[in-house]
N, C-alpha and C positions, 0 to 999 in steps of 0.2 A: 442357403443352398439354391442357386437359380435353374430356374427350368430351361432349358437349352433354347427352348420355339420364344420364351421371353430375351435373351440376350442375343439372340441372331433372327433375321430377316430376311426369308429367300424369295428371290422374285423373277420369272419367267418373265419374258420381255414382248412389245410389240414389234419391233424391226431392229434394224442395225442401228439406230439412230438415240432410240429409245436414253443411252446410258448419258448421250454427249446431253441429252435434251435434261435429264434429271437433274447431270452436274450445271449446268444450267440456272437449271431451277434454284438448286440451293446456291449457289452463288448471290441469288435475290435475296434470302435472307438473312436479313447484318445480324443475328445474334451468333452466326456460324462463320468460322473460318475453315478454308482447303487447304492444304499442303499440296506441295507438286506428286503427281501420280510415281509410280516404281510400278518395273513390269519384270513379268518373270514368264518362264515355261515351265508346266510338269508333263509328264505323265505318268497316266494310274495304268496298273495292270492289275486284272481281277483272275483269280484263278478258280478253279474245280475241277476235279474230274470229270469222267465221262459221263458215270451215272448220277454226277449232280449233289454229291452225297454232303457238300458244305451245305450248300444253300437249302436243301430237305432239312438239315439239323440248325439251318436260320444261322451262319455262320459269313463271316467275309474273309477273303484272305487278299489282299494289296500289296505290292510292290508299285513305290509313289517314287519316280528319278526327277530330281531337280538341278542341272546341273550334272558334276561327277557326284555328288549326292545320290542316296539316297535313302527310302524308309522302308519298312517293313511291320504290315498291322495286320493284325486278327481282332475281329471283333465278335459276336453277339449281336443278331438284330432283333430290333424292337419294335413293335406296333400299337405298345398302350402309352398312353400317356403319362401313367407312373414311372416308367422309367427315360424319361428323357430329363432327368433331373442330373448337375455335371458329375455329384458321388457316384451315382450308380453307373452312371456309363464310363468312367473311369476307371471301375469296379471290374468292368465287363466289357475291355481289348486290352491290347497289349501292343506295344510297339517297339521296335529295336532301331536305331541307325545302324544302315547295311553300306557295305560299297553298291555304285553300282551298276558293276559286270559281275556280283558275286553271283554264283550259281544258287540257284535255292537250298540245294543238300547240304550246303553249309552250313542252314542255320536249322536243320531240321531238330534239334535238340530245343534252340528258342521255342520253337511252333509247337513240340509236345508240351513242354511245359507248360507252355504258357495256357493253351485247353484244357491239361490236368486243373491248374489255377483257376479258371473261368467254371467250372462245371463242380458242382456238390456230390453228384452221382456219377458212378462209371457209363464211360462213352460207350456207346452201342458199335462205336468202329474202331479201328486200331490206327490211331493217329500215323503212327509209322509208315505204314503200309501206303495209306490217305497220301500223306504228301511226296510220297513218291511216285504217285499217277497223276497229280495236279499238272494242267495245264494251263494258259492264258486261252480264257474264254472271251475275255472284252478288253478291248484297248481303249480308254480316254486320254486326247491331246488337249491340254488346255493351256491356251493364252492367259494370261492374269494380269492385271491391272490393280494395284495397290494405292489408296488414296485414305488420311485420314482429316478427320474433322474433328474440330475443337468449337467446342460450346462453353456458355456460362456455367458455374457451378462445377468446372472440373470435368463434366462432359469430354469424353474421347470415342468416336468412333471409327471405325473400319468400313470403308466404303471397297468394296470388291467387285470389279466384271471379269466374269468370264467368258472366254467363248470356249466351246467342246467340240472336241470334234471326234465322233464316237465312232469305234468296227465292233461290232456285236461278231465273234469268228461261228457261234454255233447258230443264228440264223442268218449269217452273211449279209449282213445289210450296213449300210452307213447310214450317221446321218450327222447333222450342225444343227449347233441351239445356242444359247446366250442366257446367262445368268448374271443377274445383281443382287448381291449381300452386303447387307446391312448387320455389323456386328458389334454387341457394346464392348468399351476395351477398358472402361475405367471401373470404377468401385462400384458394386452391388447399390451404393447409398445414390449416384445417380440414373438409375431405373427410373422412375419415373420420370425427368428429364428426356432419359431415351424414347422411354413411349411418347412423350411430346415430339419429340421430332420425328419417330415413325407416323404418328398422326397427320401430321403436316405435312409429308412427303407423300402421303399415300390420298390424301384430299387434294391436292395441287397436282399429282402426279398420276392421272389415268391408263396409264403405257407398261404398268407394271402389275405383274398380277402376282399375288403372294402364294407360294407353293411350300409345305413341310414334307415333300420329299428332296431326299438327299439327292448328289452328281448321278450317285450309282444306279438308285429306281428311277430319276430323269431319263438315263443313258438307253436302259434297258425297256422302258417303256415307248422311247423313240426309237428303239430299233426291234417291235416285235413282230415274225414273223406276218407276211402278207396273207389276207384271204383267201383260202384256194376256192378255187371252182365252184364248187361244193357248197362250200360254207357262203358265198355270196350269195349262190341260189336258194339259200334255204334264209337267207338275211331279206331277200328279195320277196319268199313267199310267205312271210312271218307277215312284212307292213303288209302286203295286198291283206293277209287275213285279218290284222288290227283295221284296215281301212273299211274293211266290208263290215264289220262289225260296226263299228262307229257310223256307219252309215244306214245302218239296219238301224239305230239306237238298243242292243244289245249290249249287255254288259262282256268284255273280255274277259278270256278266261284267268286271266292274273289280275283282274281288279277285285 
C-alpha cells in the first residue's frame, strides 16, 4: 500500500527555464532514457456555494474538460498523513466520466450518492439542495507536458510540467505558476530505485523546490486576497514593536 508523497513528486519551480534545464540534466545520466514529450490541455473547475459550505465540510467538487472529454470528482480532504496512503484515498472521491457541455443537474444523483458513500454519519446538509446552489468559484488552465523515463531494473517514470494559469472568481485575482511531477508508474518493487533517482535530481537539481500541496491549495494560495489598508498598518506596526523590543534586549511577547 504506497504512500501517495512516496510515489509522486511535486516541485514548484525557479523560472520558465527551470524544466528545459532538468530535462537537461537527466539526459546526463546514461542509466536513464527519455521518450519524446506528449502535450495536452485541461481545465479544472472547482465549485461551492456562496456560503462555502464544501469546503467547511473539507470537500472538493471538479469538473476537469480535456478535450470533448470530460471528468467529474468529489473528493474528501486530507491533512494527516495517514491518510495519503492510495486505499484510503480511493476510499474517500468518487469520479464519473461526464460529457463536456453536460450541465451539472444531470449528474446530481452521481454527487448524492456518492457523499452518501464517502460519509459513515448523516451529512449535517442536504446534498440536494447543496448542489443546486454550486457555482464555479476557481478556474485552472493547465498546459501539460508528458514525458516518461525508463531506468534499470524496470524503473518507469512520469515526468510532468505544468504551467497554470489560475482565476480565483471569489477574490478576483489571477495568477501563473509552473509545476514539475515526478511520478512512479512501475511496480511498488522499484521504490527504491525511485527514491534513487529523486535523490539525484534533487542534489544536481537546485531550481526546484518540493511542495506536498496539491494544483488546488497552490491555485488558491496564489490567489489570496490582498492586504487591505488596515492590515498592512497593523503588519507595519507589529515589526516596528518586534524591532523596539529586540533593541531594548527585551524578550517579545510571543517568545
Amino acid at each position: 500500500m504506497l504512500n501517495i508523497f512516496k510515489q509522486e513528486r511535486r516541485y514548484t519551480v525557479f523560472d520558465k527555464n527551470t524544466y528545459l534545464r532538468l530535462i537537461k540534466l537527466i539526459g546526463t545520466m546514461t542509466t536513464y532514457t527519455l521518450d519524446y514529450p506528449t502535450k495536452q490541455k485541461l481545465v479544472d473547475y472547482y465549485y461551492d456555494n456562496e456560503n462555502h459550505l464544501l469546503n467547511e465540510n473539507e470537500l472538493l467538487l471538479r469538473r476537469r474538460i480535456y478535450g470533448n472529454k470530460a471528468e467529474l470528482k468529489i473528493k474528501r480532504r486530507y491533512f494527516k498523513e495517514e491518510y495519503f496512503y492510495t486505499d484510503n484515498l480511493r476510499s474517500h472521491e468518487r469520479e464519473k466520466e461526464i460529457g463536456a457541455k453536460d450541465p451539472l443537474s444531470k449528474h446530481y444523483f452521481f454527487l448524492n450518492n456518492a457523499l452518501n458513500s464517502m460519509f459513515s454519519n448523516n451529512l449535517q446538509f442536504d446534498p440536494d439542495k447543496l448542489f443546486e446552489q454550486v457555482r464555479v468559484n476557481l478556474i485552472i488552465k493547465i498546459d501539460q507536458e508528458n514525458r516518461k523515463l525508463f531506468g534499470y531494473g524496470g524503473l518507469k517514470v512520469e515526468i510532468r510540467q505544468e504551467k497554470l494559469k489560475i482565476f480565483n472568481k471569489i477574490t478576483n485575482r489571477k495568477a501563473k505558476t509552473e509545476l514539475i511531477q515526478l511520478k512512479l508508474l512501475s511496480s511498488e518493487d522499484t521504490l527504491p530505485l525511485f527514491e534513487d533517482f529523486i535523490t539525484r535530481v534533487e542534489r544536481h537539481c537546485k531550481e526546484i523546490f518540493y511542495t506536498k500541496d496539491s494544483k488546488h491549495e497552490i491555485a488558491i494560495k496564489n490567489t489570496r486576497p490582498l492586504p487591505t489598508k488596515e492590515e498592512i498598518k497593523k503588519h507595519k506596526e507589529e515589526m516596528l514593536r518586534r524591532k523596539a523590543f529586540e533593541e531594548s534586549g527585551e524578550p517579545t511577547q510571543n517568545a
